[in-house]
C-alpha positions as CSV (number, residue, x, y, z in Angstrom):
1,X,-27.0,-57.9,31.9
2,X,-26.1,-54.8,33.3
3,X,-26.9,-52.6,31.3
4,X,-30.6,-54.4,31.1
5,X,-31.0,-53.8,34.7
6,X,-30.1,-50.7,34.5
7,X,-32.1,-50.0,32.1
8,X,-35.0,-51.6,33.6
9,X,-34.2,-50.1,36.6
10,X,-34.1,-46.4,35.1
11,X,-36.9,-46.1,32.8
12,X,-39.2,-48.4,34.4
13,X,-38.7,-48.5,38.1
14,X,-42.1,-48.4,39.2
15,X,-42.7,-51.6,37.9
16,X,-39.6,-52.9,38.9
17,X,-40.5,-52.0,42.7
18,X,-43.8,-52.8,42.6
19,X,-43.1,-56.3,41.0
20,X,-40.2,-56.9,43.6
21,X,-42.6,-56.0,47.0
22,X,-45.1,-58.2,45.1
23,X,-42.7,-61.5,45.0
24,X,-41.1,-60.6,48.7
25,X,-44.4,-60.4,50.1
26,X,-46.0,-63.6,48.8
27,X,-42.9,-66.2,48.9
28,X,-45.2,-69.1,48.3
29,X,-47.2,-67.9,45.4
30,X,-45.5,-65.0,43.8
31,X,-46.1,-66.7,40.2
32,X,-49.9,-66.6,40.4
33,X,-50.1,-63.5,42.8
34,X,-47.1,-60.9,41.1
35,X,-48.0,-61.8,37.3
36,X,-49.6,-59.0,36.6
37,X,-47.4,-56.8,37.7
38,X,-44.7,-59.1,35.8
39,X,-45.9,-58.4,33.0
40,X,-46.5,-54.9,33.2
41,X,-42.3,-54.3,33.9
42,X,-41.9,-56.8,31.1
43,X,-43.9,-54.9,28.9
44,X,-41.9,-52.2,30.0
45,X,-38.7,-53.1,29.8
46,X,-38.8,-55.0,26.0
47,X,-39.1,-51.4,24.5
48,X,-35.5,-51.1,25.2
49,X,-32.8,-52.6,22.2
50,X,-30.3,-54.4,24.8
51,X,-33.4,-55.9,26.7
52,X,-35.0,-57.1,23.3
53,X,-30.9,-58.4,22.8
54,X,-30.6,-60.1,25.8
55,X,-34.0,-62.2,25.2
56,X,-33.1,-63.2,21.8
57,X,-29.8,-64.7,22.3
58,X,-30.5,-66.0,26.1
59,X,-33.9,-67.0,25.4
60,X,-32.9,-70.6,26.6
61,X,-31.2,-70.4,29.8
62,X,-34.3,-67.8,30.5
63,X,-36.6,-70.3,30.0
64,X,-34.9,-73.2,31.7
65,X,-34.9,-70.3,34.2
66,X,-38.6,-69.7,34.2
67,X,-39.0,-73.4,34.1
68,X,-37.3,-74.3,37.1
69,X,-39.0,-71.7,38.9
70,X,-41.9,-72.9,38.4
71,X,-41.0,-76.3,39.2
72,X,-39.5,-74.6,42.5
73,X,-41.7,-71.9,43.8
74,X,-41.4,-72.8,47.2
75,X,-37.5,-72.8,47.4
76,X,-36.4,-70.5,44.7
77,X,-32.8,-70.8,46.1
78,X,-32.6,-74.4,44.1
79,X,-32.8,-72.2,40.5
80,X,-29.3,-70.2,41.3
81,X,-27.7,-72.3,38.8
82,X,-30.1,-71.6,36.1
83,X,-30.0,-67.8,36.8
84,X,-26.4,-68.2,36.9
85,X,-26.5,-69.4,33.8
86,X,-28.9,-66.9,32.5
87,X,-26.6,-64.2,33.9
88,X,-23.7,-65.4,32.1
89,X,-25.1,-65.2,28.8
90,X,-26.8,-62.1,29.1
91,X,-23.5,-60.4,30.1
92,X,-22.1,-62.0,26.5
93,X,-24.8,-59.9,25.1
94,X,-23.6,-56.7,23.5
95,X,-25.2,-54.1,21.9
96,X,-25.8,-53.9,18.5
97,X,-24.8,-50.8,17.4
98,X,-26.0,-49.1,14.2
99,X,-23.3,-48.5,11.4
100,X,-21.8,-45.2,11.4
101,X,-23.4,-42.6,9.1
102,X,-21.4,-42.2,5.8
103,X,-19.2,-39.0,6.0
104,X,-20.6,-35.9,4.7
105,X,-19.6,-35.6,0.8
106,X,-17.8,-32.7,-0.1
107,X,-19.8,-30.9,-2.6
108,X,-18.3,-30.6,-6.0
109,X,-16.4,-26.9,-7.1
110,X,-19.0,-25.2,-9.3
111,X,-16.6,-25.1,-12.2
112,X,-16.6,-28.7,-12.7
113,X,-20.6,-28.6,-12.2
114,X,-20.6,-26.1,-15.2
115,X,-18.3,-28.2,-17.2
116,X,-20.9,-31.2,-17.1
117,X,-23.7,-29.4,-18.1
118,X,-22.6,-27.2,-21.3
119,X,-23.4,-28.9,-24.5
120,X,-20.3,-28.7,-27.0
């Protein structure tokens, strides 16, 4: 999780601030009022590999999450343990890391390339 906020926070900090004065200024109604802007740092953030990760494998404690904001948007304090839970997978997550390249080939010695190719 981490390394997603970092993320977020590096390449897409505008958003993130923007989105973050947007929810502290409007307490009450930050779901209707900051969507938008949510989904601009979402849109943002899911061109990252880890981010696209996280909401793959934690795509359930997100939305019970989500949900329970929702249900909650006047005291956003009763969701801790759903974001706890969130946070705990998404710190499970690790990157998937592409395989290794194969190592280079060492190129035959000519004599054995002119060995295959003479007719007898």
């Amino acid at each position: 999780m981490q390394a997603a906020l970092e993320i977020t926070a590096r390449y897409c900090r505008n958003e993130m601030e923007e989105y973050g004065r947007c929810v502290a200024a409007s307490p009450a109604s930050w779901q209707r009022d900051c969507h938008r802007l949510r989904l601009s740092m979402s849109r943002c953030a899911a061109a990252h590999p880890i981010v696209q990760q996280i909401r793959q494998d934690c795509a359930e404690p997100f939305a019970a999450f989500e949900q329970c904001l929702k249900e909650n948007q006047a005291s956003v304090m009763n969701c801790s343990d759903h974001v706890n839970a969130f946070l705990l997978c998404a710190d499970q997550v690790n990157p998937v890391m592409p395989p290794p390249p194969p190592p280079p080939q060492e190129p035959e010695p000519l004599y054995y390339y002119s060995l295959k190719h003479i007719n007898y």
